[in-house]
Backbone as CSV, one residue per row, in Angstrom:
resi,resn,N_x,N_y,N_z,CA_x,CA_y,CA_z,C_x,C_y,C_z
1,UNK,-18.866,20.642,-8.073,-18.314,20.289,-6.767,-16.833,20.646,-6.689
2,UNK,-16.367,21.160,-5.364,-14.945,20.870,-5.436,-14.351,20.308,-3.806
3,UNK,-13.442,19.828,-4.245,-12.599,19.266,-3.436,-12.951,20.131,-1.550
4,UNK,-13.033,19.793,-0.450,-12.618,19.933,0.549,-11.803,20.751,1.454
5,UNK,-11.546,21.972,1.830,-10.227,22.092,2.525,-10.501,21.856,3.793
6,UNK,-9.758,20.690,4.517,-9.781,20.215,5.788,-8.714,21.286,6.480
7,UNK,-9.910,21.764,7.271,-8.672,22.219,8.809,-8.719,21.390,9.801
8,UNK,-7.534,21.400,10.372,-7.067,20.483,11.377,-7.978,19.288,12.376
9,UNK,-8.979,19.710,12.540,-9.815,18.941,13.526,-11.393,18.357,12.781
10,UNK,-10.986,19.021,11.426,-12.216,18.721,10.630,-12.611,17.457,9.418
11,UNK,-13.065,16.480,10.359,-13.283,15.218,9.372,-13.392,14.842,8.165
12,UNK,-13.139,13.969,7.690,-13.164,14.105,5.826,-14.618,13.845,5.641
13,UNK,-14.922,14.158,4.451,-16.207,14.186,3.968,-16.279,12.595,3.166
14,UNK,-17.348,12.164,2.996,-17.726,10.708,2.523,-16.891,10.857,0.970
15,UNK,-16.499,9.303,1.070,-14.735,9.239,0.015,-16.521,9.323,-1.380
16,UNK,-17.762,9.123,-1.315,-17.986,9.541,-2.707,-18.344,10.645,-2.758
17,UNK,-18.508,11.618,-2.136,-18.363,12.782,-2.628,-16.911,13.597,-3.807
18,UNK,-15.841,12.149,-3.818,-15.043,13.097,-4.368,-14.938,13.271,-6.161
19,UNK,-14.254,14.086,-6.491,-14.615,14.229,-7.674,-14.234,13.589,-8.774
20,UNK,-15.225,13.620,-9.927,-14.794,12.706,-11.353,-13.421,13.205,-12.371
21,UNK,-13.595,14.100,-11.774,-11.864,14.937,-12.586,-11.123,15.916,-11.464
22,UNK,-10.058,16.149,-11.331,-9.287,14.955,-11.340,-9.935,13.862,-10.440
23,UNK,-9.681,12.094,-11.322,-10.714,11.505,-10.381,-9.981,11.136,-9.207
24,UNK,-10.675,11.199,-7.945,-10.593,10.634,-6.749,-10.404,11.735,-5.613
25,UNK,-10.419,13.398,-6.426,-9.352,14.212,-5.473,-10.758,14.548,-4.554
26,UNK,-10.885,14.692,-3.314,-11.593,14.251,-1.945,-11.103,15.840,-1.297
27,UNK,-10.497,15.974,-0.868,-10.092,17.129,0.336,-8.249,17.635,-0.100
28,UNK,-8.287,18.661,0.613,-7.508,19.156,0.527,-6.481,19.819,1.811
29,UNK,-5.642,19.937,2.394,-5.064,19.818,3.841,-4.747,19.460,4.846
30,UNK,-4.609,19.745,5.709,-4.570,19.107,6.972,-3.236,18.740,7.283
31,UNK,-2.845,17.758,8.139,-1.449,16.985,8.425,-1.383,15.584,7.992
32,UNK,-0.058,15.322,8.104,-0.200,13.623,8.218,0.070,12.818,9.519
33,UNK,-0.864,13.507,10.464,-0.764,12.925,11.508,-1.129,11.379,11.623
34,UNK,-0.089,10.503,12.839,-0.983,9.255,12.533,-2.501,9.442,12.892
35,UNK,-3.235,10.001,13.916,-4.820,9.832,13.724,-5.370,10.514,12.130
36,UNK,-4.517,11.660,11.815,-5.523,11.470,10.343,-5.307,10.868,9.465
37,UNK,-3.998,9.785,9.055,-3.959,9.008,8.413,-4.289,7.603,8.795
38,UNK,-4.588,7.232,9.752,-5.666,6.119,10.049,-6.865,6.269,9.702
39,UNK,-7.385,7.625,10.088,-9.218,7.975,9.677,-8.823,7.859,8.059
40,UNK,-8.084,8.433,7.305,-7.995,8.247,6.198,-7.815,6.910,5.606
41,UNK,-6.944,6.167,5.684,-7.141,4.761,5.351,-8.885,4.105,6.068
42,UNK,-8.871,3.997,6.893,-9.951,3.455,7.529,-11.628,3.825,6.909
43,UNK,-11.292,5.200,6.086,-12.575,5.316,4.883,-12.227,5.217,3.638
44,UNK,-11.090,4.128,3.352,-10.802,4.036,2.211,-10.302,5.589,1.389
45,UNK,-9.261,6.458,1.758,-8.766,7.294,1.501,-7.274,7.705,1.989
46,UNK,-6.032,8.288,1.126,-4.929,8.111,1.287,-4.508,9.383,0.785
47,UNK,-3.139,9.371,1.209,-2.914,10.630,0.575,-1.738,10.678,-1.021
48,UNK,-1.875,11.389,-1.347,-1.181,11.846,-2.947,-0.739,12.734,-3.556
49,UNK,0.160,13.325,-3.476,0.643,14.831,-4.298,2.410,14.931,-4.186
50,UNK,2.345,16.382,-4.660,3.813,16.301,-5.272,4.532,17.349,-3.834
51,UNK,5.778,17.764,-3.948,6.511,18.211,-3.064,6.122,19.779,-2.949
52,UNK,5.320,19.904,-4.028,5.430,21.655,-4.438,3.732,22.058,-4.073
53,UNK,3.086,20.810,-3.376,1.290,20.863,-3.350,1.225,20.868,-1.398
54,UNK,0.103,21.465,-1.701,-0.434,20.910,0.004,-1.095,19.738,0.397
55,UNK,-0.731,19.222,0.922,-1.646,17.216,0.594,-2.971,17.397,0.193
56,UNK,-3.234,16.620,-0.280,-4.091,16.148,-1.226,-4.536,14.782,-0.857
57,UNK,-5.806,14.372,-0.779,-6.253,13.377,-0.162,-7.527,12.643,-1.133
58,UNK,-7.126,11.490,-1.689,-7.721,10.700,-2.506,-8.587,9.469,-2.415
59,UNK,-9.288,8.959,-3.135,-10.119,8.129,-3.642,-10.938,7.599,-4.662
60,UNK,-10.259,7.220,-5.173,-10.512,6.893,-6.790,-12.083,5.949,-7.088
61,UNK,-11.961,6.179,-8.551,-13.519,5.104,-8.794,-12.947,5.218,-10.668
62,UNK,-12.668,3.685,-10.703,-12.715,2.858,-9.980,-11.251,2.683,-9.212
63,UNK,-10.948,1.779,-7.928,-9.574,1.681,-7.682,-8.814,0.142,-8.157
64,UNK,-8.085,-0.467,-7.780,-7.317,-1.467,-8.070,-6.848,-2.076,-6.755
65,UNK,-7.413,-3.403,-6.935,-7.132,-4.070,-5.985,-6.797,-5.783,-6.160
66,UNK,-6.713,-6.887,-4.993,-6.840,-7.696,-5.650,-7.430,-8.615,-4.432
67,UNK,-8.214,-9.800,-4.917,-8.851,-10.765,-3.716,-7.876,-11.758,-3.111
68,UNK,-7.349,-11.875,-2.323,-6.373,-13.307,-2.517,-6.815,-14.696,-2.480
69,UNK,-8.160,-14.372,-2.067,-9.019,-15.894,-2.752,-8.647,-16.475,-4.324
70,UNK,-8.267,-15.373,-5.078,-7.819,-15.889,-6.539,-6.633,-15.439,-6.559
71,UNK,-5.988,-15.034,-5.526,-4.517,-15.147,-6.081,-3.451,-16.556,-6.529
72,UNK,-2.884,-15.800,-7.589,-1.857,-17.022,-8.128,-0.790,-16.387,-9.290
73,UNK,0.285,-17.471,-9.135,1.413,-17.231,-9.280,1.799,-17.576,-10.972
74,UNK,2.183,-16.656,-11.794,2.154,-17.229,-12.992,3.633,-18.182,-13.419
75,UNK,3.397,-19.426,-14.690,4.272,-20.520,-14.625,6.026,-19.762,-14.617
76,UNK,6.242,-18.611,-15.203,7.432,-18.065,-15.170,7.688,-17.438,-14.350
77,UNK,7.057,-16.429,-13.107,7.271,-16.666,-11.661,7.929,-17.485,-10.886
78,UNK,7.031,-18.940,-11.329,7.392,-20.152,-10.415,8.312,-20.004,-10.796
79,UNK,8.958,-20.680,-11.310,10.016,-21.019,-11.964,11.419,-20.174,-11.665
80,UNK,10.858,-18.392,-11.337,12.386,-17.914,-10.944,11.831,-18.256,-9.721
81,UNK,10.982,-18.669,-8.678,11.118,-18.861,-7.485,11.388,-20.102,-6.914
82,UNK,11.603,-21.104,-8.155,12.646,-22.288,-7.506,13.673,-22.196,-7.754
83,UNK,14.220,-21.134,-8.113,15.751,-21.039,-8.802,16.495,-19.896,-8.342
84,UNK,15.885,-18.824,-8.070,16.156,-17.460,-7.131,16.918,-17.882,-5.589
85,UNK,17.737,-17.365,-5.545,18.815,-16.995,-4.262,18.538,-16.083,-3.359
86,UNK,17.382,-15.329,-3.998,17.127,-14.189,-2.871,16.282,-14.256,-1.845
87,UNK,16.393,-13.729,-0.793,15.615,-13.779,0.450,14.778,-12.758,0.759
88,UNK,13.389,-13.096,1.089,12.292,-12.025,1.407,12.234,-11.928,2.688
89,UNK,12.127,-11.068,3.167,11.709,-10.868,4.947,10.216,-9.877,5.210
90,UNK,9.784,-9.826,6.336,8.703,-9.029,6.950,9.339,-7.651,8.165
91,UNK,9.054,-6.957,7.811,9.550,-5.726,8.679,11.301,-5.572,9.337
92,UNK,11.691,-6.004,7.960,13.297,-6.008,8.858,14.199,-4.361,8.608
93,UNK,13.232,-4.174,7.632,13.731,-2.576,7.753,13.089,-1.433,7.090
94,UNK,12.080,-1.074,7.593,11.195,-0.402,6.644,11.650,0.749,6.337
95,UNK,12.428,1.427,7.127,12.953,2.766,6.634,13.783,3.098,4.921
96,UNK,14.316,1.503,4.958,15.006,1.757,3.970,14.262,1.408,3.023
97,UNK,13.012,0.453,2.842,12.251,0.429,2.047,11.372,1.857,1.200
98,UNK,11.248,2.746,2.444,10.169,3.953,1.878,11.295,4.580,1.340
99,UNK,12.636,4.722,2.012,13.452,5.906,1.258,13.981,5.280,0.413
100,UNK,13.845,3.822,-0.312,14.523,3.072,-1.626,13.467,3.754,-2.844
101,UNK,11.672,3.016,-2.055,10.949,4.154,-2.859,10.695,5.434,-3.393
102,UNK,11.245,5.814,-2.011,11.203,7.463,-2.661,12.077,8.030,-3.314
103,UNK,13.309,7.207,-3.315,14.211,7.797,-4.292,14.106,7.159,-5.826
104,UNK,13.631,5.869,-5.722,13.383,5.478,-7.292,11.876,5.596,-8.151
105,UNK,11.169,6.727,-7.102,9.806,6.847,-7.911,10.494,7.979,-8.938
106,UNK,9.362,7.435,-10.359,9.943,8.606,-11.186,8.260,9.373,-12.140
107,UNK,7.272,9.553,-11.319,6.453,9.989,-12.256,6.103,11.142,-11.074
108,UNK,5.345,12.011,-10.977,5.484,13.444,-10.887,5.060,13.778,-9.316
109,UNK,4.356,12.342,-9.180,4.058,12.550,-6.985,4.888,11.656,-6.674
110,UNK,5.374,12.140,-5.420,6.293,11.781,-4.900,6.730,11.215,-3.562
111,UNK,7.415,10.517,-2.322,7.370,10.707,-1.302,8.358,11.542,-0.345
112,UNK,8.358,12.478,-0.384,8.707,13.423,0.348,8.839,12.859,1.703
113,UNK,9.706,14.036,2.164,10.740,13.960,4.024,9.190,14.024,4.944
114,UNK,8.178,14.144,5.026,7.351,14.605,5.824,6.423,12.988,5.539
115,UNK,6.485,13.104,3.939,5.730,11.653,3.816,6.595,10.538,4.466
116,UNK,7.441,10.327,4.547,8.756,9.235,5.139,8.431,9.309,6.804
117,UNK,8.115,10.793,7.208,8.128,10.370,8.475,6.714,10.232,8.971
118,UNK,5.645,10.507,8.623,4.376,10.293,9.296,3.978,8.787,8.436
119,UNK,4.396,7.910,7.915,4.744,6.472,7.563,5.682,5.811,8.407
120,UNK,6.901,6.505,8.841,7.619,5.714,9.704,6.575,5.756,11.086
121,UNK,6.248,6.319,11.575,5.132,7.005,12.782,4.098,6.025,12.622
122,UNK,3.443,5.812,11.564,2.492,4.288,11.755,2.867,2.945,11.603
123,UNK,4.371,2.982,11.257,4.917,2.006,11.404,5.344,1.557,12.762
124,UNK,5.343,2.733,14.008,5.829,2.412,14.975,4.942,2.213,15.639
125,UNK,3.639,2.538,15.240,1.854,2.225,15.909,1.354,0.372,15.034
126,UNK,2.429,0.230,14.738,1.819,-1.187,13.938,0.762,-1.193,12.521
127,UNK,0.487,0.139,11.946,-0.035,-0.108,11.281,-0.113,0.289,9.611
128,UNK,2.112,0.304,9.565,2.644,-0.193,8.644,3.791,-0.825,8.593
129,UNK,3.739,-1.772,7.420,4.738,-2.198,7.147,5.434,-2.522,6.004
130,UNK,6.332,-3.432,5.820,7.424,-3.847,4.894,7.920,-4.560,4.471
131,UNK,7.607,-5.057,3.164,7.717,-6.470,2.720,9.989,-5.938,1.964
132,UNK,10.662,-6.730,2.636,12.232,-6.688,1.376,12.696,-7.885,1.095
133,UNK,13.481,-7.429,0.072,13.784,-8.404,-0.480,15.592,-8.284,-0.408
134,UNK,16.273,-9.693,-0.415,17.518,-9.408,-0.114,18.786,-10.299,-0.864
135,UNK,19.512,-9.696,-1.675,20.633,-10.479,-2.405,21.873,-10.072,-1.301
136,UNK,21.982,-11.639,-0.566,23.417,-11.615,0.612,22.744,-10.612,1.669
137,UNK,23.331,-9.651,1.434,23.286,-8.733,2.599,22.356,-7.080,2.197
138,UNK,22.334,-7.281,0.798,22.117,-5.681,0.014,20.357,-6.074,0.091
139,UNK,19.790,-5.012,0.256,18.436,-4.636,-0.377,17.520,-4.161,-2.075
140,UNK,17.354,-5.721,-2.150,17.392,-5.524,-3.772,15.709,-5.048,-4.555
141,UNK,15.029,-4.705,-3.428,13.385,-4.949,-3.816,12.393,-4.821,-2.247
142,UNK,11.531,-4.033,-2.350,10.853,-4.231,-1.630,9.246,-3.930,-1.945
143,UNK,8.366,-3.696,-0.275,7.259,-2.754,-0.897,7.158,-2.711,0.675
144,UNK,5.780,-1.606,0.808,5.414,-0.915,2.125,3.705,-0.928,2.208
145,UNK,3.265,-0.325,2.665,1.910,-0.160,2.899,1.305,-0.318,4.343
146,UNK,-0.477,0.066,4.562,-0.780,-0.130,5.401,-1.989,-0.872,5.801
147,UNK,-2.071,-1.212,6.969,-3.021,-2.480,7.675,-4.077,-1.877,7.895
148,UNK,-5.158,-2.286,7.210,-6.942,-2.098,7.835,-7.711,-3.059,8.040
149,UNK,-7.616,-3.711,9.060,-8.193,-4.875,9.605,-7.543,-5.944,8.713
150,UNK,-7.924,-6.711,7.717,-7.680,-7.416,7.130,-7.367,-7.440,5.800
151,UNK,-7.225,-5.958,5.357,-7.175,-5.636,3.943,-5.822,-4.828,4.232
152,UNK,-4.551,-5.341,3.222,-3.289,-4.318,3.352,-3.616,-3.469,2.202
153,UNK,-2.662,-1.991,2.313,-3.227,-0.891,1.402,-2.097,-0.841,0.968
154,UNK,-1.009,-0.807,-0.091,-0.189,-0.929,-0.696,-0.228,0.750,-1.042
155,UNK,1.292,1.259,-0.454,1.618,2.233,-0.883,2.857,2.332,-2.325
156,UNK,3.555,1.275,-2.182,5.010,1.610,-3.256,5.577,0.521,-3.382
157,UNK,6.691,0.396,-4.524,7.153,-0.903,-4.231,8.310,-0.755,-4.989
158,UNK,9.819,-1.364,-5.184,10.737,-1.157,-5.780,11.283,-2.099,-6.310
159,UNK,12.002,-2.274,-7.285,13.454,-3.419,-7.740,14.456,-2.789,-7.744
160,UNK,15.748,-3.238,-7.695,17.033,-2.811,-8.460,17.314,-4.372,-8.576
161,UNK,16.794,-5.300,-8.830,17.285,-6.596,-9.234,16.232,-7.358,-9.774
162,UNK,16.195,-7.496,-11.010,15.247,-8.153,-11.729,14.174,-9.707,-11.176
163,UNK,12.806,-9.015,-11.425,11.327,-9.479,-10.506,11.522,-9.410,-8.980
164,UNK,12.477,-8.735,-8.287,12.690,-8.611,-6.825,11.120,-8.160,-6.128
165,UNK,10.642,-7.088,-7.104,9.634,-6.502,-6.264,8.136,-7.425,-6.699
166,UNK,8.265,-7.982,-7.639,7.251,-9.145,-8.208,7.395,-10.646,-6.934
167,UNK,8.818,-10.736,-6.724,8.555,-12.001,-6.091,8.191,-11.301,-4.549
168,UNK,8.795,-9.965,-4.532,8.070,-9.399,-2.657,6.496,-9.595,-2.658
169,UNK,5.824,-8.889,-3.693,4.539,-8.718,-4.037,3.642,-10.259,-3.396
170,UNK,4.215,-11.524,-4.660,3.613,-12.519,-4.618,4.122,-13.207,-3.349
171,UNK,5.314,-13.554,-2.398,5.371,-14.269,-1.330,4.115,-13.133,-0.476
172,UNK,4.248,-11.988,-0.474,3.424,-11.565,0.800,2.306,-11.878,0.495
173,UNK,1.891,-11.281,-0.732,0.077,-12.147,-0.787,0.093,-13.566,-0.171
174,UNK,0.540,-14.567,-0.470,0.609,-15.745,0.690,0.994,-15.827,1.444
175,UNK,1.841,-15.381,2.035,1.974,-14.834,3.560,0.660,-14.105,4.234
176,UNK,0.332,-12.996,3.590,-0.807,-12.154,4.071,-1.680,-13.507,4.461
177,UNK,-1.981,-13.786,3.404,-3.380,-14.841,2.863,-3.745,-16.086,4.160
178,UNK,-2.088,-16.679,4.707,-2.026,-17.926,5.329,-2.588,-17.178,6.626
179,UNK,-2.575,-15.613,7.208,-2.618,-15.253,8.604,-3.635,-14.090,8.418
180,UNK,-4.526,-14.669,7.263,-5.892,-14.306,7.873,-6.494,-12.890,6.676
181,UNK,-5.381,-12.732,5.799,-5.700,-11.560,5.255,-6.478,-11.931,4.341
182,UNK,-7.350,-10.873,3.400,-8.681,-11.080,2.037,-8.064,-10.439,0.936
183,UNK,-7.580,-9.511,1.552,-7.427,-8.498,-0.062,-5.895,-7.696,0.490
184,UNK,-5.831,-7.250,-1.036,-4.600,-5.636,-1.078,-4.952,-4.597,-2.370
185,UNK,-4.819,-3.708,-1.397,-5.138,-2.645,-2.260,-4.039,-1.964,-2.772
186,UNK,-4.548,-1.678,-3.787,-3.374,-0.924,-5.050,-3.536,0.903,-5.040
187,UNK,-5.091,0.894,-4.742,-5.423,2.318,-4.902,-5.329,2.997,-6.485
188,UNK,-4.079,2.917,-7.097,-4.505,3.733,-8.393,-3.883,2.574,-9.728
189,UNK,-4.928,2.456,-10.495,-4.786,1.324,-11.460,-3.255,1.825,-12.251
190,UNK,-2.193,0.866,-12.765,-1.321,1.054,-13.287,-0.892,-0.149,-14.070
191,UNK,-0.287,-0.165,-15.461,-0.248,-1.144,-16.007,0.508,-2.622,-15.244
192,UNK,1.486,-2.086,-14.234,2.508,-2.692,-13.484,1.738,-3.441,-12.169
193,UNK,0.678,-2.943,-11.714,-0.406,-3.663,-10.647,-1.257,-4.714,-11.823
194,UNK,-1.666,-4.080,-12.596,-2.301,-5.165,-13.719,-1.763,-6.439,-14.077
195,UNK,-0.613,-5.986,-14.132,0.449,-7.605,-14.370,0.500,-8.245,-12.954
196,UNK,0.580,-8.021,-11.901,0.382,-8.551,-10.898,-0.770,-8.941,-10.950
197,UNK,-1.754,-9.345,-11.578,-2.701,-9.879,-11.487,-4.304,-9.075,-10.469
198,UNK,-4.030,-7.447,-10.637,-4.937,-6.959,-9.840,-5.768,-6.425,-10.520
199,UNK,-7.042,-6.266,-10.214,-8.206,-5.957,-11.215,-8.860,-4.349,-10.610
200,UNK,-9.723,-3.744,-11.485,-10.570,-2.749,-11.164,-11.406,-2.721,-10.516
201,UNK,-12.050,-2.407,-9.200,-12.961,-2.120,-8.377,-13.624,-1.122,-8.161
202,UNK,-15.178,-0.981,-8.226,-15.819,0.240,-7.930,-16.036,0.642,-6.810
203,UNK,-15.481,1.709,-6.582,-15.114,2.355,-5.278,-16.354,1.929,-4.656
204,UNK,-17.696,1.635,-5.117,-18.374,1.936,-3.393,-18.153,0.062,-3.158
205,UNK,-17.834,-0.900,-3.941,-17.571,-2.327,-3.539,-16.446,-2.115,-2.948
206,UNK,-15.119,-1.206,-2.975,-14.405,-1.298,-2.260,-14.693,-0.643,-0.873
207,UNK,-15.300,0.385,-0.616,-15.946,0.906,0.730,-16.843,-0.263,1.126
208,UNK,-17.765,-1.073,0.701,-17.969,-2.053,1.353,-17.009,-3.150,1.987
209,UNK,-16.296,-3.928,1.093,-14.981,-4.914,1.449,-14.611,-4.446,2.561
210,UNK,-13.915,-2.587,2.584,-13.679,-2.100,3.501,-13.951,-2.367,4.854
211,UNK,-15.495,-2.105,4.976,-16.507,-1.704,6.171,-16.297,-3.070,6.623
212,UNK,-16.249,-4.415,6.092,-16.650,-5.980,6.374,-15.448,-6.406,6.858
213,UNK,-14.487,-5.608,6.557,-12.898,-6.174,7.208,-12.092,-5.389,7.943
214,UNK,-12.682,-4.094,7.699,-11.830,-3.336,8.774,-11.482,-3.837,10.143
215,UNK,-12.610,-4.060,10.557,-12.595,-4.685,12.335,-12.268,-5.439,12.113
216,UNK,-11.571,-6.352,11.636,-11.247,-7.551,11.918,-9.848,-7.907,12.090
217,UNK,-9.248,-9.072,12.699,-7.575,-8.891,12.999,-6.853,-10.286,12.088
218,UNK,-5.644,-10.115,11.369,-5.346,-10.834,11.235,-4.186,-11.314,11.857
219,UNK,-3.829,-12.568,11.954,-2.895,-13.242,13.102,-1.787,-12.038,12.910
220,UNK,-1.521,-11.909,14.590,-0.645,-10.941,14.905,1.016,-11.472,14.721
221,UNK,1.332,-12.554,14.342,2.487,-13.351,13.818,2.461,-12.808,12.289
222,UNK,1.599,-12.521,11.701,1.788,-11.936,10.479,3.105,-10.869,10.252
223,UNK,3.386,-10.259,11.453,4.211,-9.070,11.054,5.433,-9.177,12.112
224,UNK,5.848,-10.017,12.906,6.406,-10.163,13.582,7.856,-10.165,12.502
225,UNK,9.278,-9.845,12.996,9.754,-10.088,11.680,10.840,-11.448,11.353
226,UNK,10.599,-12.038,10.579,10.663,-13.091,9.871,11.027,-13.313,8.368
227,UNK,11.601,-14.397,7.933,11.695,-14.835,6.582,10.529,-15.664,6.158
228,UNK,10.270,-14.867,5.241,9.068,-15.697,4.392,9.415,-16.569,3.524
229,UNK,10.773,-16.496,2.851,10.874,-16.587,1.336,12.373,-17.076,1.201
């Protein structure tokens, strides 16, 4: 089998058709328009590659995710979160969140000027957003991702101030959780989602979860922007 090349008007093919090596790679082209990156999230598929590739469009088996029915906070967590000074917010500035990410990712894909803006573009359709984190006035931590009914899809996440992006992580899962949300997706297993407490999922249980929550809304106060934390 190989991978896909999508031209412009041409739908992705079912996320299991894609392949076992490299695993998850699905199709190949197209834009990042917001309608094809909604159809793409919305079949459980995202995009992934480096500055020097033509997008690349993924779906892994297994992926990484987590339920927030069992989410929880471990005892040394707590603990910097009764004692922490810093402040978390919901959408107070996402721009600077993706370009904090994209400048402190350091393994070989990347987010690129084109990725920044067809993310800012579903951010302005509501259907991404931005968890930061804040020492005084500076931006010390955040993360981003996007909304499918009731499941957020976690694209990136940052520190420059020690557990900043651990305590963004864990207030939004309860935040998410209190206004209706089930799950977040990680998409590609990493030792650093693992410590967050997120486990392995077989892609077609996650295309189900998918299918059962997509339609569905969670309280629209969820994203309004606000201090959580």
């Amino acid at each position: 089998m190989h991978p896909v090349f999508l031209e412009f008007n041409r739908p992705f093919p079912s996320p299991n058709n894609a392949l076992d090596e490299p695993n998850g790679l699905l199709a190949i082209g197209a834009d990042l328009s917001p309608r094809r990156l909604i159809a793409a999230y919305d079949n459980g598929i995202f995009p992934w590659f480096s500055d020097d590739q033509p997008v690349l469009w993924w779906s892994p088996n297994p992926r990484i995710g987590l339920d927030l029915s069992v989410h929880t906070v471990n005892k040394s967590m707590q603990k910097f979160m009764r004692k922490t000074t810093l402040k978390v917010t919901v959408n107070h500035d996402f721009s600077k969140v993706i370009k904090r990410c994209a400048a402190l990712r350091t393994d070989e894909t990347w987010i690129n000027q084109d990725m920044i803006k067809a993310y800012m573009a579903l951010h302005q359709l509501g259907r991404a957003h931005s968890v930061e984190v804040w020492k005084s006035e500076e931006l010390v931590g955040g993360l981003y991702g996007v909304l499918v009914g009731e499941i957020f899809c976690g694209e990136s996440m940052f520190h420059t101030e020690t557990n900043a992006s651990k305590l963004a992580f864990h207030r939004f899962c309860q935040h998410f959780k209190q206004h209706g949300g089930v799950y977040i997706d990680g998409q590609v297993e990493n030792p650093h989602l693992l410590s967050l407490g997120m486990e392995a999922i077989e892609r077609t249980s996650f295309l189900n979860l998918l299918n059962k929550h997509k339609d569905n809304k969670v309280d629209t106060n969820c994203w309004q922007q606000q201090v959580i934390f």
